[in-house]
N, C-alpha and C positions, 0 to 999 in steps of 0.2 A: 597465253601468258598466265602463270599460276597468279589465284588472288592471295592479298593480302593478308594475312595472319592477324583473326582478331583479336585484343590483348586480351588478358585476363585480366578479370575483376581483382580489385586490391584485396593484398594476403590479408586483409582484415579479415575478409568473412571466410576464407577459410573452405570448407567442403561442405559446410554443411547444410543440412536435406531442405532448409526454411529459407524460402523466395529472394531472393536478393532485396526488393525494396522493401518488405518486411527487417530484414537486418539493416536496411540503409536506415529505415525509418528508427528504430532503437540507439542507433548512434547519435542519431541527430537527437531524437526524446533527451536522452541521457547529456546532451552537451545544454539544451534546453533549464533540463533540470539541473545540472551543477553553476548554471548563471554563466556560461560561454557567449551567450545572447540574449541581455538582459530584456524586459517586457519592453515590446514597441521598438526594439532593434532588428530591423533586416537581414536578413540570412543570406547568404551568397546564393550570387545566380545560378541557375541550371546546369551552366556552361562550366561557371566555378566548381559545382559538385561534381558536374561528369567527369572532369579532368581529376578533383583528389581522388574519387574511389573508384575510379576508373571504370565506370557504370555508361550505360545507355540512357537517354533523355527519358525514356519511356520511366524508366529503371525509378529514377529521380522522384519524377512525374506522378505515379503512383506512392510514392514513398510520403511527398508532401498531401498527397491528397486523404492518406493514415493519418496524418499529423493533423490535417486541417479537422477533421472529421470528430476526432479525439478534443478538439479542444485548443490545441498547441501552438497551432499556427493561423495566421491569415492573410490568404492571399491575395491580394489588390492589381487589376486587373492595370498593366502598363506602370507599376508603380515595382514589384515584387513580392515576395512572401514577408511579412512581419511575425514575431513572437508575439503570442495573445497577449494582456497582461494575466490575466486565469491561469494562465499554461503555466507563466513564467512564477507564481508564485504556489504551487499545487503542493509540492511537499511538505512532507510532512516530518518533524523533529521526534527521532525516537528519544526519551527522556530517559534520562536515569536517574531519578529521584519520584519517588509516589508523589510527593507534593508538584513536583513541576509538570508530573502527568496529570491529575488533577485539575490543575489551573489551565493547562491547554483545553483539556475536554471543556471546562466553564468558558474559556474565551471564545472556542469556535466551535459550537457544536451542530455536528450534522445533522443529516437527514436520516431517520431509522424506519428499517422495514421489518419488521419481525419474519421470519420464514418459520420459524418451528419454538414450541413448547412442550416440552414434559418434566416430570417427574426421573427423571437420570442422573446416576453417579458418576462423575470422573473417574478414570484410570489415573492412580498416584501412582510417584514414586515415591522411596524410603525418606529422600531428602527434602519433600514437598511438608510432610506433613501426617497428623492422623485426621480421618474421613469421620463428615460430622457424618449424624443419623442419616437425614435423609439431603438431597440437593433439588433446586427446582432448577431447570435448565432452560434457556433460551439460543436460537441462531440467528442472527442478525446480517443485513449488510448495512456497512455505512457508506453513505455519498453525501460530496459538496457540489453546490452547485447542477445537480443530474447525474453526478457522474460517480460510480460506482466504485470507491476506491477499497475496501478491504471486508471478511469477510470475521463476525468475530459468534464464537463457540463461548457461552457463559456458563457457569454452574456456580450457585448462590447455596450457601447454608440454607434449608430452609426457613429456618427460627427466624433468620437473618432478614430473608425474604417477605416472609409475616408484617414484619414493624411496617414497611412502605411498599408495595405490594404495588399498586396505583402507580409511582414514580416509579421503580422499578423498571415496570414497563415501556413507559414511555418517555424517557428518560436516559442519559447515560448513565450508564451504572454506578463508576467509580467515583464520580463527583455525591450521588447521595449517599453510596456507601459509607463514604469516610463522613460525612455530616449528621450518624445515627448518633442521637445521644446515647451516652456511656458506652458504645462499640469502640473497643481498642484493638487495633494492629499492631500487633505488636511484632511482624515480619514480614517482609514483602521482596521478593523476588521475582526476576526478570530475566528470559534468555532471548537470544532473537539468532535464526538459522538460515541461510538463502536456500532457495529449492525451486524448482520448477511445479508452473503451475498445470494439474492435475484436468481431465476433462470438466469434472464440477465445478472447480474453482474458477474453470475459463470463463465457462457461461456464464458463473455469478456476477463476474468481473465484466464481462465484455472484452476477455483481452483472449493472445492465440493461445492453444496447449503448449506446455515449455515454459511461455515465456517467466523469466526471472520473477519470483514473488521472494517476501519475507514473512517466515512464521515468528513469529512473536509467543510465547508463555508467559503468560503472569500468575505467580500464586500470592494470594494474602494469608496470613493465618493470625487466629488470636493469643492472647499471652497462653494458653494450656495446648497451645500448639497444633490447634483444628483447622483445616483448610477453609478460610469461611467464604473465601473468593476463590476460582481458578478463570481464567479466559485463554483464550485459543484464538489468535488473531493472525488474517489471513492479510498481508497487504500486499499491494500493486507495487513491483518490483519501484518504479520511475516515482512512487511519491513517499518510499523511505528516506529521510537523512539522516546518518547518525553523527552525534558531533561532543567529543569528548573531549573534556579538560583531564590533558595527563601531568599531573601536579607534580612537581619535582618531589 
């Protein structure tokens, strides 16, 4: 008697080359992160999931055990998987206003690792700006909590750098920059791109190659139109949110 035909996986995931519970686990991430399961709500049974994404227990199994590992989930033994509250509240608000960036960084500020310092110029374009004298550069990653969430590339005027040098350092940038006396910005621009994250950026992160990241640009410049800020920021695809008021 011929056996049974086993289904195929739901046309979510598609063909592609990256593990099933790895993809199972970034649906769930991302229904985590848009507030589908608020912190301390229960996530459907095994049973439940094997049946939507028409997966294997294994399939699953492994998928929460990503989850749990990261942070996101936790599992209680005869009870079922709950959302952390950590997990449930991890994102991050890209701002669109310097001030409302600003005030995030002052309300919740990370954990800084510096990786690199020198003496290096940004690559500008036309529309960023003219390039001071010289720039001091730093690479950073930031995390809350342990957890390694974005990766940020700085280049400082160095004039600029000179006045607070100390903070600078150790410090988030943006918040003491705008607090120099008599330093005026007098232009600030922002772009933000999604891309897949690169071998480097995995490691940095802790996340797979591929997986979803957002590049962020920021330039400052002052009123004679010098780049006195640029940043390069690398983030964890699951802790962007962007959330705009489209004003009639």
């Amino acid at each position: 008697m011929p056996q049974a035909r086993k289904s195929a996986a739901h046309p979510l995931f598609g063909g592609s080359p990256v593990p099933l519970y790895i993809q199972l686990a970034e649906v769930l991430r991302h229904r985590i992160g848009r507030g589908d399961w608020a912190a301390g709500a229960m996530l459907p049974s095994i049973e439940e999931l094997m049946a939507e994404f028409q997966v294997a227990r294994v399939t699953v199994r492994q998928a929460m055990a990503l989850l749990a590992r990261d942070g996101l989930v936790s599992p209680q033994r005869g009870r079922g998987t709950f959302v952390h509250p950590a997990g449930a509240g991890r994102r991050l608000k890209v701002e669109t206003t310097l001030d409302d960036l600003v005030e995030m960084y002052r309300g919740d500020v990370p954990e800084l690792l510096t990786i690199a310092e020198s003496e290096a110029a940004p690559v500008l374009a036309d529309r960023d700006g003219a390039p001071a004298p010289a720039y001091f550069h730093m690479r950073r990653v930031h995390s809350r909590g342990g957890e390694r969430y974005c990766v940020i590339t700085i280049y400082i005027d160095e004039r600029v750098f000179r006045r607070a040098p100390d903070r600078f350092r150790h410090e988030v940038i943006l918040p003491v920059l705008v607090g120099i006396p008599g330093l005026v910005i007098a232009r600030a621009r922002q772009t933000l791109e999604i891309a897949k994250a690169d071998p480097e950026v995995a490691a940095l992160l802790g996340i797979p190659v591929n997986e979803p990241i957002a590049e962020v640009r920021r330039v400052l410049c002052d009123p004679a139109g010098t780049v006195i800020y640029l940043a390069e920021v690398t983030y964890r695809g699951d802790y962007v949110h962007l959330d705009m008021d489209l004003r009639p």
